[in-house]
KETI-597167 format. One line per field, with one value per residue (C-alpha): x, y, z; residue number from 1. Coordinates in pm, whole numbers. Each point is the difference from the previous one (the first is absolute). Example, Ala and Ser with C-alpha at 12.3 -4.5 7.8 and 13.67 -1.06 7.14 Angstrom:
BEGIN
u <- 1230,137 $
v <- -450,344 $
w <- 780,-66 $
panu <- 1,2 $
END
This chain:
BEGIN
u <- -977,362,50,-105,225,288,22,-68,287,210,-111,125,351,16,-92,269,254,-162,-95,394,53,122,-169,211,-29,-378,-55,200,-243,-290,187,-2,-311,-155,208,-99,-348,27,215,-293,-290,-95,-6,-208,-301,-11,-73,-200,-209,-75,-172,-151,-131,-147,-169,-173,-179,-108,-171,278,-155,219,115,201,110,180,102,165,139,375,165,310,-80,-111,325,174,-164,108,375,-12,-155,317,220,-166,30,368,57,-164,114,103,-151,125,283,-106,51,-327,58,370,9,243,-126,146,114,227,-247,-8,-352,-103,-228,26,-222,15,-186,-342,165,-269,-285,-305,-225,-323,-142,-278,15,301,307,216,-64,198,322,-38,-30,321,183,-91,97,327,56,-44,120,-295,-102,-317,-230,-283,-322,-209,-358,-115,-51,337,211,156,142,98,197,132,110,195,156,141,84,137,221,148,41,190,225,71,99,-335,-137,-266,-188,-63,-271,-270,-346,-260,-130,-281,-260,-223,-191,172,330,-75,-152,340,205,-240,111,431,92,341,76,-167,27,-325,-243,-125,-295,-92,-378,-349,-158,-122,393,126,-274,127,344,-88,-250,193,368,191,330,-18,-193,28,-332,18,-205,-397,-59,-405,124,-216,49,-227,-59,-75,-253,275,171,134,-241,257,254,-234,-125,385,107,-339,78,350,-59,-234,78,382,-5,-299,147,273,-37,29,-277,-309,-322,-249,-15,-196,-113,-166,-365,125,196,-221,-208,332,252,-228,-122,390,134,-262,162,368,-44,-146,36,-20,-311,-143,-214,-131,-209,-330,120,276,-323,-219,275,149,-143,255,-100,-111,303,11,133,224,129,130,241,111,308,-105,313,-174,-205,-251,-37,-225,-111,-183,-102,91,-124,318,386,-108,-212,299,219,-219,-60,377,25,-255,22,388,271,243,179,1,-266,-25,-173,-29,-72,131,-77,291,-163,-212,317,184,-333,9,397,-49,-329,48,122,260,300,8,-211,-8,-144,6,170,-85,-3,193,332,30,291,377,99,-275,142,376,80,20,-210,-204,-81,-314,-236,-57,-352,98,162,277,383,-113,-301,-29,232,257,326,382,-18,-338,144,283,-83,297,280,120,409,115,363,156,351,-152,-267,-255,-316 $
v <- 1415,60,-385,78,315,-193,-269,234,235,-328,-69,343,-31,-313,136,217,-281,-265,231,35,-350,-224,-291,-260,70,31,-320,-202,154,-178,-316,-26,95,-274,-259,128,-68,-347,-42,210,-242,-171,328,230,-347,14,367,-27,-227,176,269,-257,-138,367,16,-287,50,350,-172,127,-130,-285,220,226,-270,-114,375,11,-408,-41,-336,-154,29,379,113,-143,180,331,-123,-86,377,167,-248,165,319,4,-144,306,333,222,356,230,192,-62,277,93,330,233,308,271,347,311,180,-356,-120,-394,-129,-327,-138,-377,-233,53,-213,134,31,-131,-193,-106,-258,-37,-368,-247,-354,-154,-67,-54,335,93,-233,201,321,-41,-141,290,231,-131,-39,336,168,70,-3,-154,55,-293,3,-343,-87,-158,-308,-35,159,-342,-63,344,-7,-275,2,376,-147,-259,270,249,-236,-119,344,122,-288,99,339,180,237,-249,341,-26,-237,163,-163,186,-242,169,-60,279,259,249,-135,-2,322,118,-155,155,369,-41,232,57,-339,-247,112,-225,-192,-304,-150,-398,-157,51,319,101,5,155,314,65,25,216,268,-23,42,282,-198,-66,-337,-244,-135,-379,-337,23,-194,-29,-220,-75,-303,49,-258,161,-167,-115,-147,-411,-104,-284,298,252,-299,-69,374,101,-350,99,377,-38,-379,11,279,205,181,191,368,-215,-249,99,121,48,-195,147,-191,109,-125,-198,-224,7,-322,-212,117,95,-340,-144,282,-65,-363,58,283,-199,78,380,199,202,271,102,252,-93,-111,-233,-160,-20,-268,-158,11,214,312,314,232,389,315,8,-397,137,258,-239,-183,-307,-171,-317,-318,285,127,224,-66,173,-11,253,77,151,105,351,-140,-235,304,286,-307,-6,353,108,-309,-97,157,63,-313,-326,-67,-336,-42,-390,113,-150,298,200,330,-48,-91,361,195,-187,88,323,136,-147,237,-264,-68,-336,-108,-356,-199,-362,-36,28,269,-210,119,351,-39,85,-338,-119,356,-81,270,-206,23,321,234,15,93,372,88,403,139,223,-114,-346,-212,-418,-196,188,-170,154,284,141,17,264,359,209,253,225,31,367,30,311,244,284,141,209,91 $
w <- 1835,89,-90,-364,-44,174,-264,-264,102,19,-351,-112,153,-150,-341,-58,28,-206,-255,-86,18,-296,-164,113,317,1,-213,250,243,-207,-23,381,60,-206,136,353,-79,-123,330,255,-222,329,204,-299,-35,414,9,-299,148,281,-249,-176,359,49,-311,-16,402,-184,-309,-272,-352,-157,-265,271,213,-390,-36,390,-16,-39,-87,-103,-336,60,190,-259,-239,201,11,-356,0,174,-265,-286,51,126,-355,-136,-105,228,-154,284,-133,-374,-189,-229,-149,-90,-157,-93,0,-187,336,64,236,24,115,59,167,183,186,385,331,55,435,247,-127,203,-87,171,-90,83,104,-273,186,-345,-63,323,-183,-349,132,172,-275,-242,238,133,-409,-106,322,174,352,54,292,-31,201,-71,130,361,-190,-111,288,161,-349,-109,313,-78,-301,23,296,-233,-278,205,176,-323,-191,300,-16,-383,136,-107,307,209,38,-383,41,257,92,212,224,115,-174,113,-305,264,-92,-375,-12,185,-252,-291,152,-11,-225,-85,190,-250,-348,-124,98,-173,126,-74,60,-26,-166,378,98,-341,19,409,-98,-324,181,339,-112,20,-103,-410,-62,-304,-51,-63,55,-36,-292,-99,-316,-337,-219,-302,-214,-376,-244,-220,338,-40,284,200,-24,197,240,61,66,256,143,79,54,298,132,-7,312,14,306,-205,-209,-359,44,-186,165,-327,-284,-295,-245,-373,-43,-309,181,375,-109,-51,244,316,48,-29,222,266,-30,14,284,243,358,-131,125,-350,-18,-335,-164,-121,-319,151,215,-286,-117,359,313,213,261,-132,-2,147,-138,262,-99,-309,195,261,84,139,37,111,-232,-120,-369,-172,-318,-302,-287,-296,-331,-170,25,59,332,145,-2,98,258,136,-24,242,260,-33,233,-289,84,-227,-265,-258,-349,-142,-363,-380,-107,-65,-41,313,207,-110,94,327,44,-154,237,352,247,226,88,-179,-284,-120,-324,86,263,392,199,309,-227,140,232,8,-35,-274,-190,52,285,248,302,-9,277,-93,-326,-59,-127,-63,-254,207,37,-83,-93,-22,165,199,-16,45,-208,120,367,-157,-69,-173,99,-201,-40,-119,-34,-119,0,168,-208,182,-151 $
panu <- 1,2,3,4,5,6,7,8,9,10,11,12,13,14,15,16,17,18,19,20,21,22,23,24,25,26,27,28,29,30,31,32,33,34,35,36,37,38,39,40,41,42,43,44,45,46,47,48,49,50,51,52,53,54,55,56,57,58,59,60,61,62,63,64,65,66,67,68,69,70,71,72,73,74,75,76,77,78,79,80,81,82,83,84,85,86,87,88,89,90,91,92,93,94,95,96,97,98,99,100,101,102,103,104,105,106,107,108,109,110,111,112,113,114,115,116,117,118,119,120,121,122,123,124,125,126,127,128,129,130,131,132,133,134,135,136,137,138,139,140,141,142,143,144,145,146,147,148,149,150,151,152,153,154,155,156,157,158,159,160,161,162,163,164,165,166,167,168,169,170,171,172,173,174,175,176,177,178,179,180,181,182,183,184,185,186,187,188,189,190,191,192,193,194,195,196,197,198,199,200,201,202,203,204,205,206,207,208,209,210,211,212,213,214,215,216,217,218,219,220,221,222,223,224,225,226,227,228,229,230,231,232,233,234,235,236,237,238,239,240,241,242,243,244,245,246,247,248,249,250,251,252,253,254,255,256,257,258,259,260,261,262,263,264,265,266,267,268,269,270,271,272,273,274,275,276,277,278,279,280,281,282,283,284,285,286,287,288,289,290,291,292,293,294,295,296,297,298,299,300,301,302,303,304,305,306,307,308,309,310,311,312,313,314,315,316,317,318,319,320,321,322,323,324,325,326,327,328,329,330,331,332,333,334,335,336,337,338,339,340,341,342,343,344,345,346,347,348,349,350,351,352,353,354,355,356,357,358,359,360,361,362,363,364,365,366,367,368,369,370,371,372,373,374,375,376,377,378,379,380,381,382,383,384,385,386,387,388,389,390,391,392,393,394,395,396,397,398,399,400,401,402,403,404,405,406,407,408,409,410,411 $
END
């Protein structure tokens, strides 16, 4: 695995000297690398196509073929992306906290780069163009390591990036990517201490629980996302049919879209039979009570913990407020739940009692993200509660120093 400590160690080195570089000259570093990826569009869609081409001889389900696609309109998106968040804030060097003590101590304490931070990920090659540009932003290295089914375009585009932040005077060993795509090479990575500083891992619960129980190097925990819309029995019935609709059709492959709906008995008889309607295409399963009103599969215990990521919702059937969020509590992965409700009282229950990261009353769940939140692009969605939880934009890739500065008191 010398590859994998090579670039790592290069990632280091590189480290120390962007983390004491100034905004401007990072933010022009963003600029370029957009504008290099509008200019390398033709080059990123041929190499994405040749994962594309992969997946679809292996059978990949629509839904991640749509999660692994770029486009004009998507690596636009991720310039756009690099735009945004050079417009941003800077937070490094903010200064959070001062205080004079009796001896004539100053303290203070001020936001500092995280150093090295590796990001395992599945499939999503616009992750590989955020993570990057939150990293060059607040002064961190960043050593990426992407899935098989997304390796000709990861390559690609940090070829593109790299090239461009090195032309903007950042160090080209800023931006790493592990191109071996080997568990070997991931468990390797998962085992750097005191070369990368975290670890934030991106994809499926399967990939998320490796990195958690196999790394030695500090991890973030982001991404699964077993999402609950529940539509209450004072619920405006278009509204809830508009917000599942959009929660699990818009992109069912991403960490936001929902993967239960719950529904109150008073309102099963009237909005089953419309949802069944507006979600077609979508493969239910339901518990006996959802059946006894639509004719969908009978759903599992284990459908009401999974992430399907794919045209597949579970459905039931609840008699109260107490059930929808003893519901969430027990299935959900802490990440973004939804009440439709006019009942004011019933929506500050619902945001009071639900253990996640976001909680939503009318509205869909699809708005967890940087962007949707005004951060930015995010490096990913943090379902703990350590250093940082929801989306994790600029200031959640910081951690703080402390500045002491004194006349030569000893204690």
């Amino acid at each position: 695995m010398q590859h994998v400590l090579d670039k790592a160690k290069a990632a280091k080195a590189a480290s120390v000297v962007l983390g004491c570089m100034g905004s401007a000259k990072k933010n022009a570093a963003l600029l370029a690398m957009a504008q290099a990826l509008r200019g390398s569009a033709a080059y990123i869609l041929a190499e994405n196509e040749k994962d594309l081409a992969a997946g679809r001889e292996k059978g990949t389900s629509k839904a991640m073929l749509d999660r692994l696609a770029l486009s004009d309109k998507r690596i636009e998106s991720m310039a756009e992306g690099l735009e945004s968040v050079a417009q941003l804030d800077d937070p490094v060097g903010e200064v959070i906290h001062t205080a004079l003590r009796p001896n004539g101590l100053s303290i203070g304490a001020k936001r500092v780069p995280l150093g090295v931070v590796g990001i395992i990920y599945e499939a999503r090659p616009n992750v590989t163009s955020d993570a990057a540009g939150l990293c060059v932003k607040t002064g961190n290295a960043v050593v990426l390591r992407g899935g098989s089914d997304a390796i000709h375009s990861n390559i690609a585009v940090v070829n593109v990036l790299r090239g461009a932040a090195a032309s903007a005077g950042i160090p080209e060993d800023a931006i790493q990517l592990i191109d071996d795509t080997s568990r070997e090479a991931a468990t390797y990575m998962m085992g750097l201490n005191g070369i990368i500083d975290v670890l934030i891992p991106r994809g499926g619960a399967g990939l998320i629980q490796s990195v958690v129980k196999n790394a030695t190097v500090p991890v973030i925990e982001t991404g699964t996302g077993n999402c609950h819309v529940y539509i209450d029995e004072s619920a405006d019935i278009e509204m809830g049919l508009n917000i599942i609709h959009n929660a699990k059709m818009s992109r069912p492959s991403v960490c936001n879209a929902a993967e239960t709906l719950l529904v109150h008995e008073a309102v099963a008889q009237a909005f089953l039979p419309a949802m069944q309607k507006r979600l077609e295409g979508v493969e239910l399963r339901g518990c006996e009570k959802t059946r006894a009103v639509i004719g969908v599969k009978a759903a599992s215990e284990d459908d009401y913990y999974t992430e399907y990521n794919d045209y597949i919702l579970a459905v039931k059937v609840v008699g109260s407020l107490d059930e929808a969020i003893a519901h969430i509590n027990r299935y959900g992965t802490k990440h973004s739940e939804a009440i439709v409700t006019e009942s004011y009282r019933n929506a500050e229950a619902f945001l009071e009692r639900v253990d996640a990261a976001a909680v939503y009353v009318n509205a869909s769940t699809r708005f967890t993200d940087g962007n949707e939140f005004g951060f930015g692009a995010e490096i990913g969605i943090s379902t703990q509660k350590l250093h940082a939880r929801g989306p994790m934009g600029l200031k959640e890739l910081t951690t703080i120093k402390y500045i002491i500065r004194g006349s030569g008191q000893v204690r």
